[in-house]
C-alpha positions in Angstrom: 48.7 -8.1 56.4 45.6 -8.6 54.6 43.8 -12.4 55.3 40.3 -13.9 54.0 39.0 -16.1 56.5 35.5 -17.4 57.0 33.7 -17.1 60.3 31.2 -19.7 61.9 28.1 -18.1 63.0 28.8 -18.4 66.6 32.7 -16.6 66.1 31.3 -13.9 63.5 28.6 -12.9 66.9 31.2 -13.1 69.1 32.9 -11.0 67.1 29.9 -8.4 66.8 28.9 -8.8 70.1 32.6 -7.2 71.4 32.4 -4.5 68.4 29.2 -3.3 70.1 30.6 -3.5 73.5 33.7 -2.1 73.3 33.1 0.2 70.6 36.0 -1.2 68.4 35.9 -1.7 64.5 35.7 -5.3 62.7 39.7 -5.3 62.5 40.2 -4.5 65.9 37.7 -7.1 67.4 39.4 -9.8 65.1 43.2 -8.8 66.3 41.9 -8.7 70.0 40.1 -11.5 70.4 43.3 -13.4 68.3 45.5 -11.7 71.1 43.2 -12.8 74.2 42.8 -17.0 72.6 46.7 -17.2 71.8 48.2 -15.3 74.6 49.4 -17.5 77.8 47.0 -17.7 80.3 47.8 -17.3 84.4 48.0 -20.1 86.4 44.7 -20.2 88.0 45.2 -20.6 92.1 44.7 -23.9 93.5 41.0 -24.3 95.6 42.4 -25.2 99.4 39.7 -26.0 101.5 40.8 -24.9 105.7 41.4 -27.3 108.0 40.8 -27.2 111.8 42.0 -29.1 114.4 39.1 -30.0 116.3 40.4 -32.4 119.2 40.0 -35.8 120.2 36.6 -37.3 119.0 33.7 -38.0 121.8 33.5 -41.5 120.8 36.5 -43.7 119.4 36.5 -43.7 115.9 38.3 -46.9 115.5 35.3 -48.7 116.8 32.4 -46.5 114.7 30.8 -49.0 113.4 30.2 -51.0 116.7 28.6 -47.9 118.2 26.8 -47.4 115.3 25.4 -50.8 115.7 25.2 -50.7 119.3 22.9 -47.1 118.9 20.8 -48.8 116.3 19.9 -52.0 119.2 18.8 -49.7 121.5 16.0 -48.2 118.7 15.0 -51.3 117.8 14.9 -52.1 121.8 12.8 -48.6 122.3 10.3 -48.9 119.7 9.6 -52.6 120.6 8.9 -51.7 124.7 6.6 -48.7 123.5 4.6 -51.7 121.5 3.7 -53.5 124.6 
């Protein structure tokens, strides 16, 4: 079937662009790259990131941020005696 169609710039290069590298006439780049934008793409795999069991924690968890505090006294504590 013969069609008139107008290209952007940026489709018209693509088009050139796969003539050159795959050695294919104007007709044949137009029909592929149709094909290859109309054709049902694969299901791309889901990213799963691995998980490891890494046993119980060294501190508790549950109580983070009171260690957190506690570790941040005894800085404050430090510093201050090396002042003296």
């Amino acid at each position: 079937m013969r069609t008139t169609i107008t290209l952007d710039a940026d489709a018209d290069a693509a088009i050139r662009r796969l003539m050159r590298e795959r050695g294919l006439t104007f007709r044949q780049a137009v029909n592929e790259a149709i094909r290859a934008g109309t054709s049902p793409r694969p299901m791309t795999p889901v990213f799963r990131t691995p998980t490891f069991r890494m046993g119980r924690p060294a501190v508790p968890i549950d109580k983070a941020l009171r260690l957190a505090a506690e570790l941040e006294d005894e800085e404050i504590i430090r510093k201050l005696a090396q002042r003296k």
